[in-house]
N, C-alpha and C positions, 0 to 999 in steps of 0.2 A: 547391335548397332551402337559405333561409339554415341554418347551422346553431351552435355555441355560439361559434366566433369570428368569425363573419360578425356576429350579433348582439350582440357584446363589441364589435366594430367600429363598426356604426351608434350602438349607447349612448354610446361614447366621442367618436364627431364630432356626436350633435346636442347633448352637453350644451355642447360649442365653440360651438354657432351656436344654444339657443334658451333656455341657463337666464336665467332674470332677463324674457323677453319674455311680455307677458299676452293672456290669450285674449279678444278682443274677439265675437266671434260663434263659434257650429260650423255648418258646412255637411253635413250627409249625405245625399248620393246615392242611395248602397246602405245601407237600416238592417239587411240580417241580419248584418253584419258585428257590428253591436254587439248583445251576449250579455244587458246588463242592461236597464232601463226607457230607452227611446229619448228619451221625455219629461224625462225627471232629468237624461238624459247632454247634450240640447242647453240645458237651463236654468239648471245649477248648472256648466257650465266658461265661461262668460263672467264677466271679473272674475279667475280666475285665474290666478296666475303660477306658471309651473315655476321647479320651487325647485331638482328635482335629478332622477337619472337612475339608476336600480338597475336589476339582470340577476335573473332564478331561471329558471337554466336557459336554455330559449329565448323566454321572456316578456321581455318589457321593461316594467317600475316606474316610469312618471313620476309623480313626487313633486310635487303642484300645493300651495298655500295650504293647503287642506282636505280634499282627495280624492289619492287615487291613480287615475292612468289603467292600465289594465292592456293592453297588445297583444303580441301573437304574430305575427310576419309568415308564417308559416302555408307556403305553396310560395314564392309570388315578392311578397309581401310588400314594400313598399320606402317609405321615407320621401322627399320634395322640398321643399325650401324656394324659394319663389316667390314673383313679386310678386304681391298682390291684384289689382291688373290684366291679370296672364295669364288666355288661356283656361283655364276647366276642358280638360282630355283626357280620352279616354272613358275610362281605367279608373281618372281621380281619385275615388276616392268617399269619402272623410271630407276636409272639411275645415277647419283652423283656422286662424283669420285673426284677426291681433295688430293691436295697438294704433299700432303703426310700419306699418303696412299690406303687412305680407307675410305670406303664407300657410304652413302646414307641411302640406303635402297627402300623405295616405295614397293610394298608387296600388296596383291590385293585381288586373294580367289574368287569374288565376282565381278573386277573391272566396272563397278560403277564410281569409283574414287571421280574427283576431278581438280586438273591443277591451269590453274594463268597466271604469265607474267604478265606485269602491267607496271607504269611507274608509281612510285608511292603517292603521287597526288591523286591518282585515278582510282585509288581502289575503293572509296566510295562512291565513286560513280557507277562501278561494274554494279551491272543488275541485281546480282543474286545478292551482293551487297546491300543495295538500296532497301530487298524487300525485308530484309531482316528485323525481324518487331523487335521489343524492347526484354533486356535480361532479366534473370530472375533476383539477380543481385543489386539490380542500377536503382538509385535512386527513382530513377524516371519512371519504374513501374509504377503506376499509382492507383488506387479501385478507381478515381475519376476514367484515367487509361481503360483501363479495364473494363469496367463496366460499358464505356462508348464504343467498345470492342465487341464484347460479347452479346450485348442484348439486344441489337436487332437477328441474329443469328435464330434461326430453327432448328438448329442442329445438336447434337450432345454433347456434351460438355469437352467427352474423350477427343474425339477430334478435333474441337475448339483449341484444346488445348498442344495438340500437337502442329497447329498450323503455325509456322516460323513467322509469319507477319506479323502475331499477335506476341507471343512472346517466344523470344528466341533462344534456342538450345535444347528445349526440352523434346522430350523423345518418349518410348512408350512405357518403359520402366519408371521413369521419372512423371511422368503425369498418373499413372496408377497411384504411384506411394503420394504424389500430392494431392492429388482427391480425397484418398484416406484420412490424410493428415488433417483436411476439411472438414472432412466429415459430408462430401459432396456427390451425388450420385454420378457414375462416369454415364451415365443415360439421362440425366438431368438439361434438361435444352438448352442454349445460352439466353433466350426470352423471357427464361424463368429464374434468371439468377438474378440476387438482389446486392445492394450494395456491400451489406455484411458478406455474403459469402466472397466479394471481388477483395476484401480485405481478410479474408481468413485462405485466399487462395495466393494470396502474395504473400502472409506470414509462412505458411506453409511450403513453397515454394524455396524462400529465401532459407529457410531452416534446413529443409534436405540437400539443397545442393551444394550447402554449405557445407554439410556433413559431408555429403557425396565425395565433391571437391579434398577434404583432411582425410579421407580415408583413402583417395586415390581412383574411384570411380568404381563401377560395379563389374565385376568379371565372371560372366555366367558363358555356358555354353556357345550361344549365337559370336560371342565379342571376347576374345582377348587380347588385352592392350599392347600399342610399342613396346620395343626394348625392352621387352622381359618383365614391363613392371606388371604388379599384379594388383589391382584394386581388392578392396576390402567389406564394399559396401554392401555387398552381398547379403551379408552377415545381420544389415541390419533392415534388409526389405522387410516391411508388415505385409503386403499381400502379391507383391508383385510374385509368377511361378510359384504362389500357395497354394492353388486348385486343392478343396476338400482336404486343409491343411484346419486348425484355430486360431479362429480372429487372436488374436493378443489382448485386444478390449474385453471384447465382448462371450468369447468362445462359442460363435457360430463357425458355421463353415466357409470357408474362401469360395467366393463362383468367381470362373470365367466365362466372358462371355465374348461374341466376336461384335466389333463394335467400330463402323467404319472399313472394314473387313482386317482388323485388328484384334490381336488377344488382348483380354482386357479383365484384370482381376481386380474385385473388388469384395467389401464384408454386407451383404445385403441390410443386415441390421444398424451398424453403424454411418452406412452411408446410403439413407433412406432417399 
């Protein structure tokens, strides 16, 4: 599943390859992918041009003439630029085709993606927008945040941390490695967390994704990114996909466990 630097990633290589090009026709295949009027969405994007490319969270912001497009690549989600005279493939289902006659084709073999137009004044208003907590890079994270967040919760941490209200973008590769980086148990409840850990899990956070982000995001089996590009961060997961691998710390064994009904790895020793 892309997650906040796999989609900082894609944001970052189509605005290289599609600001300044205009939408001459939309194609859709599959319309539940789009959440607004299907009618509005194939009538009002020919004619225009992306102007620019904004992130909240795991949405992507395309900035047209008069509209925002809103998409979420959802599980396997992925962007292709193409000539207009390639086949469709069977899991192209949106697609836009410019004026230079190449296509930017939405692929997406399990159909959970989802895309709305909206004007650009309203896209904070869209729901999914509103619920969006705060990132892991924004100043505005803060343990005060944090902690008013987490600790009336019963819950574990793992999940805590993957709920987008509380902080937005992270996903389940990215909340393993920053547990670790904590030194924080992914079974540890949010009731039980104290101020220091709300500040060793915002250092933590801000450090990997920041990695995550220069290296291009992480490209493991479940997820490979748009356009060909290939993230790198793979390389430097500590426990995520380590199962009965060695801690790096400590040289215990990696456990996975399911957690939330999530995999979930972590170093038993180092994050007591």
């Amino acid at each position: 599943m892309p997650e906040i630097a796999e989609v900082e990633t894609v944001r970052n290589t189509l605005k290289e390859k599609i600001l300044g090009k205009k939408i001459q026709k939309v194609t859709i295949r599959y319309p539940k992918i789009i959440e607004t009027d299907i009618e509005e969405f194939q009538k009002l994007l020919p004619n225009q041009t992306f102007v620019d490319i904004k992130r909240i969270g795991k949405w992507l912001i395309f900035e047209l003439d008069d509209y925002a497009l809103l998409s979420h690549l959802r599980m396997e989600g992925k962007y292709f630029l193409k000539k207009e005279t390639d086949p469709y493939e069977k899991h192209e289902h949106i697609i836009f085709t410019f004026t230079d006659h190449t296509d930017l084709r939405y692929h997406d073999t399990r159909k959970f993606g989802r895309m709305a137009l909206m004007s650009i004044e309203d896209v904070k208003k869209y729901k999914a927008i509103q619920k969006q907590g705060r990132e892991p890079l924004s100043t505005s994270l803060t343990p005060d945040y944090l902690y008013a967040k987490l600790k009336p919760r019963q819950i574990p941490m793992k999940t805590l941390l993957l709920d987008q209200t509380i902080i937005s973008g992270l996903g389940n590769i990215y909340a393993d490695e920053v547990l670790f980086e904590a030194k924080i148990s992914p079974w540890k409840k949010g009731n039980e967390i104290t101020k220091k850990d709300c500040e060793n899990l915002i250092l933590a956070s801000k450090k990997i994704i920041a990695k995550a982000i220069e290296e291009g995001g992480t490209t493991i089996r479940s997820y490979t990114s748009s356009l060909g590009v290939t993230g790198k961060f793979q390389q430097h997961l500590k426990v995520h996909k380590r199962e009965n691998e060695e801690c790096h710390n400590c040289h215990s064994k990696i456990r996975r466990d399911k957690i939330g009904g999530r995999s979930s790895y972590y170093c038993p020793k180092c994050q007591k």
